[in-house]
C-alpha positions in Angstrom: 0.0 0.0 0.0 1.2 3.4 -0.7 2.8 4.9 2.4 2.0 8.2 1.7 -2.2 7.8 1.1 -2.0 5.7 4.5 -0.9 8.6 6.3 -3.1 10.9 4.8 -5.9 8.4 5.9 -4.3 8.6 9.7 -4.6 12.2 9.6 -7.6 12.6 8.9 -8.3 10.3 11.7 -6.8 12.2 14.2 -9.0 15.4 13.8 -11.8 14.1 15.8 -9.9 11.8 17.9 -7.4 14.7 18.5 -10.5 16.7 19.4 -11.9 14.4 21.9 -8.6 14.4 23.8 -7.7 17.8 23.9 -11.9 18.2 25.3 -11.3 15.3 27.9 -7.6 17.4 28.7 -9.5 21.2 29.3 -11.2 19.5 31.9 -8.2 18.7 34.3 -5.3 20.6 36.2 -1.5 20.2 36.0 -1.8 18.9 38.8 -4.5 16.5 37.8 -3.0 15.3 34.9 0.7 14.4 37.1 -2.0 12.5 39.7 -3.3 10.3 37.2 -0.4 10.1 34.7 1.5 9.0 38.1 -0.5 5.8 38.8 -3.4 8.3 41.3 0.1 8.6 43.4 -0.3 12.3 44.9 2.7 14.3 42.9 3.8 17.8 44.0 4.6 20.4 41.0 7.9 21.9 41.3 8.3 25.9 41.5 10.2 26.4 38.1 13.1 29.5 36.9 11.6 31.8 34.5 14.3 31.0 32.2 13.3 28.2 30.0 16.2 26.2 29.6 17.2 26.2 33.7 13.9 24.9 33.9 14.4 22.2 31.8 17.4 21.3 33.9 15.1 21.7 37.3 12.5 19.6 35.5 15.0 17.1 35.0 16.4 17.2 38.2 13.3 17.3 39.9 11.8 13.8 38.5 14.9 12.4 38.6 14.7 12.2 34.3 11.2 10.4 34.6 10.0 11.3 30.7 6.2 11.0 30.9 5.9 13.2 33.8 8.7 15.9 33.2 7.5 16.3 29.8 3.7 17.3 31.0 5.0 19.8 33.1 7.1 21.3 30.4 4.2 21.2 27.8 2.2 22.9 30.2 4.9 25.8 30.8 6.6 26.0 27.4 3.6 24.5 24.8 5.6 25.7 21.8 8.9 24.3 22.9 7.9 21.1 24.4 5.4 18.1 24.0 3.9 15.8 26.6 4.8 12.4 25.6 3.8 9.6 27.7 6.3 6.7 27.7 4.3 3.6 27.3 4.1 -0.1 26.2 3.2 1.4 22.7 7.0 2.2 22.2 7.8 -1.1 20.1 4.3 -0.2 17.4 5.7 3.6 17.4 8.9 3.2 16.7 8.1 0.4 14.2 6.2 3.3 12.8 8.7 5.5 13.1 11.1 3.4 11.2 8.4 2.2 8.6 7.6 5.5 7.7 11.2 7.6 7.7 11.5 8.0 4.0 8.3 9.9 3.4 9.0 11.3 6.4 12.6 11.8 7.2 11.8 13.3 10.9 11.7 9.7 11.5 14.6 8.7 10.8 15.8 8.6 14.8 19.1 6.8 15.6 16.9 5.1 18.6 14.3 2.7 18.8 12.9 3.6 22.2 12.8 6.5 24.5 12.5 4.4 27.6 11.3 5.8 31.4 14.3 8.0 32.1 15.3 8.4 28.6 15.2 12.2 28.8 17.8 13.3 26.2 16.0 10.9 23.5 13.0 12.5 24.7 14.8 16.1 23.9 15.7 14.6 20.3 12.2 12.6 19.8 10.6 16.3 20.6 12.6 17.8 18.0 11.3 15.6 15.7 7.7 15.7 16.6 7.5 19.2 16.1 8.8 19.1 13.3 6.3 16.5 11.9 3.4 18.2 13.2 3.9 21.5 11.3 4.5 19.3 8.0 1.0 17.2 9.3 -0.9 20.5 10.5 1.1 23.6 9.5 -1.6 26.2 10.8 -2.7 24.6 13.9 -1.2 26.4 16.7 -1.4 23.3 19.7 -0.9 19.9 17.6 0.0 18.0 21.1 -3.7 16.1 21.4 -3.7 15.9 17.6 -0.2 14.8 17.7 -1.0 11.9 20.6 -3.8 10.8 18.4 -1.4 10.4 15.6 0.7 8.3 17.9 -1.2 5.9 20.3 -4.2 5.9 18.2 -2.8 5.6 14.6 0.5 4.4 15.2 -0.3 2.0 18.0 -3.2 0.3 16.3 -1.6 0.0 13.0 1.6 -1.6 13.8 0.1 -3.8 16.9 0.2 -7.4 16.6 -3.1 -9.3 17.8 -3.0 -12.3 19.7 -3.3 -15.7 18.0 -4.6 -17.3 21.6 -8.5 -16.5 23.1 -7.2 -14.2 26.1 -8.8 -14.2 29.7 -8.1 -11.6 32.1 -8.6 -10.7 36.1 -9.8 -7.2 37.0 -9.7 -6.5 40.6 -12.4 -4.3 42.7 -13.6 -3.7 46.1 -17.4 -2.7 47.4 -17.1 1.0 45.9 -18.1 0.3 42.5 -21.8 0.3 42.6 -22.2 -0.3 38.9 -20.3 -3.9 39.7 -23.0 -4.3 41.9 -25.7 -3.5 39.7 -24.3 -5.5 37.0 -23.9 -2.4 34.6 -21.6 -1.5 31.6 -18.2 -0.2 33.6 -14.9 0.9 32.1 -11.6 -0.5 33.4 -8.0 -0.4 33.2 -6.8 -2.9 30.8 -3.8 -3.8 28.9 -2.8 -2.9 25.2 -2.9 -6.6 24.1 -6.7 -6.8 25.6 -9.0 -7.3 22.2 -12.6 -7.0 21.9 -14.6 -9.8 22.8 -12.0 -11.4 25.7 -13.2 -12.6 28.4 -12.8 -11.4 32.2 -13.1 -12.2 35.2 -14.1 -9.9 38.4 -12.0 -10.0 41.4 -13.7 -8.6 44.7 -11.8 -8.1 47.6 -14.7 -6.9 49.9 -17.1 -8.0 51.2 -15.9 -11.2 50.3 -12.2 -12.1 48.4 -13.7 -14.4 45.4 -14.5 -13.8 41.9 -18.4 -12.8 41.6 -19.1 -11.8 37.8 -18.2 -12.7 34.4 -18.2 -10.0 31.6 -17.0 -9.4 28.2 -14.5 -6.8 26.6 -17.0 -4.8 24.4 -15.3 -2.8 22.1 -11.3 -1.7 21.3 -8.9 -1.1 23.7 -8.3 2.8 23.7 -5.9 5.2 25.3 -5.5 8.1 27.4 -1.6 9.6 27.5 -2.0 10.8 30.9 -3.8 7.6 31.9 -3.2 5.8 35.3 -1.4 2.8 35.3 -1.0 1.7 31.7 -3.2 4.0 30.3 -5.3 1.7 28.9 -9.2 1.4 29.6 -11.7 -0.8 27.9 -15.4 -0.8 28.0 -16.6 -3.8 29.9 -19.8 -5.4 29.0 -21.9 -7.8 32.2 -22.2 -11.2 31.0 -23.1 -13.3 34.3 -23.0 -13.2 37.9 -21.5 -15.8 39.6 -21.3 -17.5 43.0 -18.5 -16.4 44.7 -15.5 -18.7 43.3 -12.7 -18.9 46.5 -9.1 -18.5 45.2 -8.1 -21.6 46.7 -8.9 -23.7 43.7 -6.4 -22.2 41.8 -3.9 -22.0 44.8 -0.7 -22.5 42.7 -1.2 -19.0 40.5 1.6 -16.6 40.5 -1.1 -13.5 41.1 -2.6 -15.4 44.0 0.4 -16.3 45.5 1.4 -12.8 46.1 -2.1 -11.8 47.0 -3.0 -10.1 44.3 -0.1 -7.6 45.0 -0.2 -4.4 43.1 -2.9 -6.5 40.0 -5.4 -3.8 38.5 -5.6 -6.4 35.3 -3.8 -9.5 35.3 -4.1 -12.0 32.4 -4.9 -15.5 33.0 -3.4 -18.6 32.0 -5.4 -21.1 30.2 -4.8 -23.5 32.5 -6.2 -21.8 35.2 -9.5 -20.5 32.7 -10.0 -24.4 32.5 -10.1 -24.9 35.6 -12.5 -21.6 36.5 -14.5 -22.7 34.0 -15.6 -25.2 36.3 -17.0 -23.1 38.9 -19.2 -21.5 35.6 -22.7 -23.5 35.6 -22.9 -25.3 32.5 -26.2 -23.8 31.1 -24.6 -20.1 31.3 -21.5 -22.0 29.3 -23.8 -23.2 27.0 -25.8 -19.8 26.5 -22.2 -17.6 26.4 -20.4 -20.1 24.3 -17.8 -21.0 26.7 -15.6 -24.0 25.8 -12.5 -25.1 27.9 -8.9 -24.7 26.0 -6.7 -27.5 24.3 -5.1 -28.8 27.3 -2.3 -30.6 25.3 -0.6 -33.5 27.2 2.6 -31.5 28.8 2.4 -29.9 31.8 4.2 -26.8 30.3 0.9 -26.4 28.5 -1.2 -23.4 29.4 1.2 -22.7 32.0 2.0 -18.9 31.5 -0.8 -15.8 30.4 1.2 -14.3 27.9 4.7 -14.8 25.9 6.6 -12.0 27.8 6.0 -14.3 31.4 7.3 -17.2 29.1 10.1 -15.5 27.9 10.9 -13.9 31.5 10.9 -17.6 33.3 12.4 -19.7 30.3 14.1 -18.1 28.0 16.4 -15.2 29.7 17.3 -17.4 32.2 18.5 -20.0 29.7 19.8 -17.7 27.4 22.0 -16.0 30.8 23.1 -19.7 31.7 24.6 -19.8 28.3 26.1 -16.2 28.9 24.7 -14.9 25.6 23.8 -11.4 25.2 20.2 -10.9 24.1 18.2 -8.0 22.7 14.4 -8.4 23.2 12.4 -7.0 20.3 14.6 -6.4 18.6 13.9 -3.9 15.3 14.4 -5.5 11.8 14.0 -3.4 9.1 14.3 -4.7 5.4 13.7 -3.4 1.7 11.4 -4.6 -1.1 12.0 -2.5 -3.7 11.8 1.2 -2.7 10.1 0.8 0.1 11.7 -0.2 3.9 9.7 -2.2 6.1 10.5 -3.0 9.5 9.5 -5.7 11.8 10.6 -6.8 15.5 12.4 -10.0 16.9 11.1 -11.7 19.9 15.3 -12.3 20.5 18.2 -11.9 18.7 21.5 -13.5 20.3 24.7 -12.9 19.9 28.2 -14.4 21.7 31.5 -11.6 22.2 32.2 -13.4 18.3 29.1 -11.2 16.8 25.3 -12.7 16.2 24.1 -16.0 16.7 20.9 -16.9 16.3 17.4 -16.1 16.9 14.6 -17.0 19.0 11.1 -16.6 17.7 8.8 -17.1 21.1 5.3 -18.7 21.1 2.6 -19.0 23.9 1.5 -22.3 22.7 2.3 -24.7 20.3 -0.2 -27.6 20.6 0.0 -29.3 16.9 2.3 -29.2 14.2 0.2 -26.1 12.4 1.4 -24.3 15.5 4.7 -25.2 15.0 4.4 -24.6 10.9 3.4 -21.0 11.7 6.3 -20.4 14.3 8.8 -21.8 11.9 8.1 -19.9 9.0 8.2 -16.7 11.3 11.3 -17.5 12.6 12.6 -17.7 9.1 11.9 -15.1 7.5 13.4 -12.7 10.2 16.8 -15.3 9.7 16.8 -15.0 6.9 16.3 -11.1 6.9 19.3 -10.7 9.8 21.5 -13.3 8.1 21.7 -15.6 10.3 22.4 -19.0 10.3 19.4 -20.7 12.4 17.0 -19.6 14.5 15.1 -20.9 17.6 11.3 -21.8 17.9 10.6 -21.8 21.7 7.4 -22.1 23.6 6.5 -24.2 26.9 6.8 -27.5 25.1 9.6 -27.4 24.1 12.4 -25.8 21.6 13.0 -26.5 18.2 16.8 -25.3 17.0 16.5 -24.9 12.8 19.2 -24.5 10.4 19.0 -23.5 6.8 19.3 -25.5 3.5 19.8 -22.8 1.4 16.8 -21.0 2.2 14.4 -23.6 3.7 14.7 -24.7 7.7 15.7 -28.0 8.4 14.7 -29.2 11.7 18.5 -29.9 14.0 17.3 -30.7 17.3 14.3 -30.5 19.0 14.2 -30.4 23.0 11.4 -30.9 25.5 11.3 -28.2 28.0 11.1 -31.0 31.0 14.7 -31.8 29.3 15.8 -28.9 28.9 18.0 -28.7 32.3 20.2 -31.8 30.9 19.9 -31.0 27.3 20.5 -27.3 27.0 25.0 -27.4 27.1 24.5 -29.6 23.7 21.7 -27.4 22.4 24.1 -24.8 22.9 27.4 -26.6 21.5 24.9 -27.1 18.7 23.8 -23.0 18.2 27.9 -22.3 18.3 28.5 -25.3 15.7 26.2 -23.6 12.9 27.7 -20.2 13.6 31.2 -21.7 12.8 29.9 -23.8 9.9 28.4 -20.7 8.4 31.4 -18.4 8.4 33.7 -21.4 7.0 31.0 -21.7 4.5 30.5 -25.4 5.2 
């Protein structure tokens, strides 16, 4: 598609969704905004020079370089010099944006792919940049910041995301003051960015009684709100069912229960512990809501972790640290067709103090060999884009180490995760061999 009429198209989304924000922004305070863009955590605003560059440096100095909240101040002092911009989960889609979209619009072009929570001089350069897009975007509007936000979380965000192969379930916690809980009405909640319409959640009370008491549904999009608590995600939450309170002892063994539901707004839920609430669900309002239990294949790594990031934290970096490799985590992978530069990101790429390695292309599940088809021909093609010689297909069953004939993978060893902890020194022997081979060229 032709870069440039897809960014016309995302302007002219952003006018009304710009609109909206800036609306839903009159109605707060500075000191409103730093309250909620600071997790609802009470946030003093600093007494600033009149000069505007020693108050950057007091800015700075003040929140210790923290991005999303010295950067609202700023805005709010110096609107022509600075814009807010809320450091988020939405990095990876921006910057993939960014990157996608530098040679129509060489602003882009940033010799970064993240700004990062204290990342305050990439903010200065990111700002730069951003003001210099929004007067090529809207050269005669005088505040482009909510415009500009749309452009970003909205447009950028959603285009570049990446949904979720897997049916995803999710915890929301509440206590006794939400009436509309109570009443079993339409309520908005913080959420997640991976969240999609139509998943499944389950509500948490912790008063009167510590169970879960209600089913509901996800009803529309995920959206954003750049000064947003938490994540600054919300969804739109649709009542499906109340429930008998279910006691969290029958699912005892949960990471989130564990630790008492420490610090959980939203927490996502494995599948093997949705199986096993599903059983506390009486059949007939399965039956009427559709409600099936997931494949439970026959491993016991299986529907063990909520998403691939909690797989990755407990499997992979560990193994990856035992091996003392360095690792990037999605990591950027740009590539040409033609004219046009497309970029992409890699779950891990790993490299030795010799140079790069390998790859490893992570999957929540892979429960038949289409799973594993898909993962392999993913895996691939970013090998093949970085050069490297194999590449790594790893999810809690197991890991699948591929080298290349030519261009096609060929399948060198395959490990069960239960063997992993004897197996791994020759997987790795194995990852250094077809590094070795590759530069001899045999």
């Amino acid at each position: 598609m032709n870069k440039r009429m897809m960014l016309t198209w995302l302007w002219e989304d952003t006018e009304a969704a710009g609109a909206e924000l800036a609306a839903s922004a009159g109605e707060l305070s500075l000191d409103e905004m730093l309250l909620e863009a600071n997790s609802r955590r009470p946030v003093e605003v600093p007494r600033l020079p009149a000069e505007r560059q020693a108050a950057e440096v007091s800015v700075r100095r003040y929140f210790n370089d923290n991005v999303t909240l010295a950067s609202l101040v700023l805005h709010h002092h110096y609107p022509k010099d600075y814009l807010f911009y809320r450091v988020s989960t939405l990095e990876p889609e921006i910057f993939e944006a960014f990157a996608s979209f530098a040679e129509v619009l060489p602003m882009l072009d940033l010799p970064f792919d993240r700004v990062g929570r204290a990342g305050f001089d990439r903010y200065l350069h990111l700002n730069v940049a951003l003001r210099d897009l929004a007067r090529f975007c809207w050269p005669d509007l005088e505040d482009p910041q909510w415009r500009l936000s749309s452009l970003l979380y909205d447009g950028f965000g959603t285009l570049f995301a990446t949904p979720s192969g897997y049916n995803r379930y999710w915890l929301m916690v509440t206590d006794c003051e939400h009436e509309s809980i109570d009443r079993g009405e339409d309520v908005t909640w913080s959420a997640r960015k991976d969240a999609q319409t139509g998943d499944l959640v389950f509500m948490y009370r912790t008063a009167p009684v510590s169970a879960i008491v209600g089913l509901y549904r996800i009803a529309s999009p995920v959206w954003f709100q750049p000064w947003g608590p938490w994540d600054g995600f919300w969804a739109d939450l649709s009542p499906l069912a109340a429930l008998k309170p279910v006691p969290f002892p029958v699912i005892a063994a949960w990471a989130p229960v564990r630790r008492n539901l420490q610090g959980v707004m939203t927490e996502p839920i494995t599948h093997k512990v949705y199986n096993k609430l599903l059983r506390f669900i009486p059949k007939n309002v399965q039956a009427h809501l559709g409600l099936e239990p997931e494949p439970d294949p026959d491993h016991p790594g299986s529907g063990a972790y909520a998403t691939e990031a909690e797989f990755e934290e407990a499997v992979v970096e560990p193994l990856l640290r035992r091996w003392e490799f360095r690792f990037e985590t999605q990591s950027p992978c740009r590539f040409r067709t033609g004219t046009s530069t497309y970029a992409g990101r890699v779950d891990f790429v790993v490299r030795d103090g010799r140079g790069p390695l390998t790859l490893f292309e992570n999957k929540l599940r892979i429960a038949d060999a289409a799973d594993l088809d898909s993962a392999t021909q993913q895996g691939r093609s970013y090998a093949l884009m970085l050069g490297l010689p194999s590449f790594v297909v790893a999810s809690p069953e197991g890991l699948w180490l591929y080298r290349f004939n030519r261009h096609e993978p060929v399948l060198v060893r395959q490990v069960d995760i239960e063997k992993l902890g004897t197996e791994h020194e020759a997987l790795r022997s194995e990852i250094l061999r077809l590094r070795d081979a590759a530069l001899h060229g045999s």
